[in-house]
C-alpha positions as CSV (number, residue, x, y, z in Angstrom):
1,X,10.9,23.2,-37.6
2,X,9.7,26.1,-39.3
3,X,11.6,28.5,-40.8
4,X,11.3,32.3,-42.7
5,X,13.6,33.3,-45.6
6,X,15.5,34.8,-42.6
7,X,15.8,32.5,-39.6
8,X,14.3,29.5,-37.6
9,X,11.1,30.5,-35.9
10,X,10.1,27.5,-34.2
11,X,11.0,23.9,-33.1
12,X,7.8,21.8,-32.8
13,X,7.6,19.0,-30.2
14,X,5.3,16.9,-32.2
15,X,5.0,14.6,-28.5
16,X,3.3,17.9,-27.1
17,X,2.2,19.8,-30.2
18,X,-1.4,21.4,-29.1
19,X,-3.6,24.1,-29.6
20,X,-4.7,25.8,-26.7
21,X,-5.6,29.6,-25.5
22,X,-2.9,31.4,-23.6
23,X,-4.5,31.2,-20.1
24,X,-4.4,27.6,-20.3
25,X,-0.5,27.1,-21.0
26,X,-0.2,29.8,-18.8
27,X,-2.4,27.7,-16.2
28,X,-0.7,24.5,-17.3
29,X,3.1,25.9,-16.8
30,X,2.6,27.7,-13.6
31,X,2.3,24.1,-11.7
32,X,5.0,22.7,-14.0
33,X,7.7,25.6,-13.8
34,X,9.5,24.0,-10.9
35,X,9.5,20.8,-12.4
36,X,12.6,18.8,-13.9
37,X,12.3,15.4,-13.8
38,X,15.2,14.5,-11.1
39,X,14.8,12.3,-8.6
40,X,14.8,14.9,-5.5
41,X,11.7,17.3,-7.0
42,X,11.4,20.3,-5.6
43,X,7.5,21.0,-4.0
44,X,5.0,22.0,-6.7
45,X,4.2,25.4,-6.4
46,X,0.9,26.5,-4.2
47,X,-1.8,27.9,-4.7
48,X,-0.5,31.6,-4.3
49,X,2.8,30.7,-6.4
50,X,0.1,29.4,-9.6
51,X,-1.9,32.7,-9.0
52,X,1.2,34.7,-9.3
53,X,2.7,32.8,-12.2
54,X,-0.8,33.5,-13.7
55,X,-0.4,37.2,-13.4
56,X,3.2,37.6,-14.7
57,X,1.7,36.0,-18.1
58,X,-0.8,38.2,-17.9
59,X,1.6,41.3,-17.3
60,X,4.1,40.3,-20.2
61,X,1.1,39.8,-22.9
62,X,-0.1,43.4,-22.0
63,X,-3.2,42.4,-21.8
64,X,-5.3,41.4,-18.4
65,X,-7.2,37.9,-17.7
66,X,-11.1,38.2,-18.1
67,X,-12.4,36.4,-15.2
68,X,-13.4,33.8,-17.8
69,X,-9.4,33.3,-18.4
70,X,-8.7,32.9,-15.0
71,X,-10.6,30.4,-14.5
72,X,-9.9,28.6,-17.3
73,X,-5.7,29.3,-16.3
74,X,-6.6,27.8,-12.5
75,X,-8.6,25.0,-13.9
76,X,-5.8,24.1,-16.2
77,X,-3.3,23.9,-13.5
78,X,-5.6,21.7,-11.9
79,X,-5.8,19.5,-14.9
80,X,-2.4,19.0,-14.8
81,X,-1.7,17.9,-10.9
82,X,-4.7,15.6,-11.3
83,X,-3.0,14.1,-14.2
84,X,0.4,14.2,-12.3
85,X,-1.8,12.1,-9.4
86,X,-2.9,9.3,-11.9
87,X,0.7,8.7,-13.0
88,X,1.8,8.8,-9.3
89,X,-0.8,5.8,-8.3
90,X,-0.4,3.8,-11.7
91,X,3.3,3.7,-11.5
92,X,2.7,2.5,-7.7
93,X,0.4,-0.5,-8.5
94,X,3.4,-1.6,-10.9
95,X,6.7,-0.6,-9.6
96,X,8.6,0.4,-6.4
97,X,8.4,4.0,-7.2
98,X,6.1,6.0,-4.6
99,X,5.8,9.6,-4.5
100,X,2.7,11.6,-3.6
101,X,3.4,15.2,-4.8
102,X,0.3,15.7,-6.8
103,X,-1.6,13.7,-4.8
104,X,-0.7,15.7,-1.6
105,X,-1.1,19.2,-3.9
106,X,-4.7,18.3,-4.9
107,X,-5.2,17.7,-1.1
108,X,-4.4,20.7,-0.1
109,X,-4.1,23.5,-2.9
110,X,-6.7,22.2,-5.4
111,X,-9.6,23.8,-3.9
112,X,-7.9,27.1,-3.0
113,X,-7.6,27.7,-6.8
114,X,-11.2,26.5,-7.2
115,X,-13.3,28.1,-4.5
């Protein structure tokens, strides 16, 4: 935790603790918005719904993405279906569980964000 004279500032998830620029958690969270772990997952966002996400961030900090940014932000979102995929197949080859969500994403939104 960290804490002012005043109040608590912060709660630290030391599991996820990272340093990163804003257009990549902002890339990273607009493919994971949706997501809550249950059973029936709603669809990831596409590619339009990350490119929006992208652009509220951008509104809220008051400060535009450089083109740099953006594609750092749509690369990030990439990074983390891709990921998703990996843990989709791994878990597969050793249990009963079988979803394709990423897998089916990267398919067909991956290189609408990368183009």
């Amino acid at each position: 935790m960290r804490l002012t004279p005043a109040a608590l500032v912060a709660v630290y998830d030391w599991d996820s603790i990272g340093v990163a620029s804003e257009a990549m958690v902002a890339g990273h969270a607009a493919t994971t918005w949706r997501t809550t772990g249950e059973t029936a997952m709603a669809p990831a966002p596409d590619a339009g719904e990350v490119e929006r996400f992208i652009a509220s961030v951008a509104r809220a900090r008051g400060t535009p993405f450089s083109a740099l940014e953006w594609d750092v932000a749509r690369a990030a979102a990439v990074s983390v279906m891709t990921y998703s995929a990996r843990c989709e197949h791994a878990l597969e080859q050793r249990t009963p569980w079988r979803r394709t969500r990423s897998r089916d994403w990267l398919r067909t939104q991956a290189g609408l964000l990368l183009a």
